[in-house]
C-alpha positions as CSV (number, residue, x, y, z in Angstrom):
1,X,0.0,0.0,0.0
2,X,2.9,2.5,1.1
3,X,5.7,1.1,-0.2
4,X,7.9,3.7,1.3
5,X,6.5,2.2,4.9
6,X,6.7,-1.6,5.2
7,X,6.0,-1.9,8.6
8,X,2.1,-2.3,8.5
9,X,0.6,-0.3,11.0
10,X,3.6,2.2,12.2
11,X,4.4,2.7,8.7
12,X,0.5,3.8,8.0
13,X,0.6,6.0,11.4
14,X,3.6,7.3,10.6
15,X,2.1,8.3,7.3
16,X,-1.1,9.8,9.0
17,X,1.2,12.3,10.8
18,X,3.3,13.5,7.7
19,X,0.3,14.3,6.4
20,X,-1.1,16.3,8.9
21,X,2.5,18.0,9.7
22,X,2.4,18.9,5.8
23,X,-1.2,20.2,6.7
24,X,-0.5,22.4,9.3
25,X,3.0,23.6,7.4
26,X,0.3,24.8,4.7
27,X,-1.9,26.4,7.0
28,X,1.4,28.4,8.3
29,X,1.9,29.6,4.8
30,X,-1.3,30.9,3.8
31,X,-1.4,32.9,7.3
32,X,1.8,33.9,6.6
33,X,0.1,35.3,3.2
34,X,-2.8,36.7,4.6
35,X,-1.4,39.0,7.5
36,X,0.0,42.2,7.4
37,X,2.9,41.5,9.6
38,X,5.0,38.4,11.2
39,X,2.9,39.4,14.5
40,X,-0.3,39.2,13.2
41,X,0.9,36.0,11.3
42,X,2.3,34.8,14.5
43,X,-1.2,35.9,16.8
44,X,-3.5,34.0,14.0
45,X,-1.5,30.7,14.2
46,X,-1.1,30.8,18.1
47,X,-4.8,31.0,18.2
48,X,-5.1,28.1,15.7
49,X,-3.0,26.2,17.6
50,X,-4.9,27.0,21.0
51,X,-8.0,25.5,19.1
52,X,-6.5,22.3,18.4
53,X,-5.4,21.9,22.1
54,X,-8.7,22.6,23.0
55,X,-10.0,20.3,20.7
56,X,-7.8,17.3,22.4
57,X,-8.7,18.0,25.8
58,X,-12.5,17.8,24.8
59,X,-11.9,15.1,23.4
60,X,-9.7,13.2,25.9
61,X,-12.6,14.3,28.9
62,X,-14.9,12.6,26.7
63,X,-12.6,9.2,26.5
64,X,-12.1,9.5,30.5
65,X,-16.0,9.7,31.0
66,X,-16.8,6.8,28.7
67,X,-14.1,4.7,30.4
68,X,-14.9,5.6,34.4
């Protein structure tokens, strides 16, 4: 399937998270491109990243109160 990756399932993980590195590299860019400043760039992609860390605690809360 990923012949770069033979090692089954660490090789398909591994994958998964180049792929959403390379994702969030793009996202970078076209913030970059859209600001009027590296601070602005910079405040837009801190707040992006403090909605994604959000987004992991909701979602571990939820796996610790289906769980207990």
């Amino acid at each position: 399937m990923f012949p770069a990756y033979p090692w089954g399932r660490v090789g398909l993980a591994l994958r998964s998270y180049e792929r959403g590195f390379e994702d969030a590299l793009e996202l970078c860019l076209v913030k970059l491109r859209e600001s009027n400043s590296l601070e602005e760039a910079e405040d837009k992609i801190r707040r992006l990243l403090g909605l994604v860390k959000e987004r992991k605690v909701d979602v571990l809360e939820r796996m610790i109160r289906e769980y207990i």
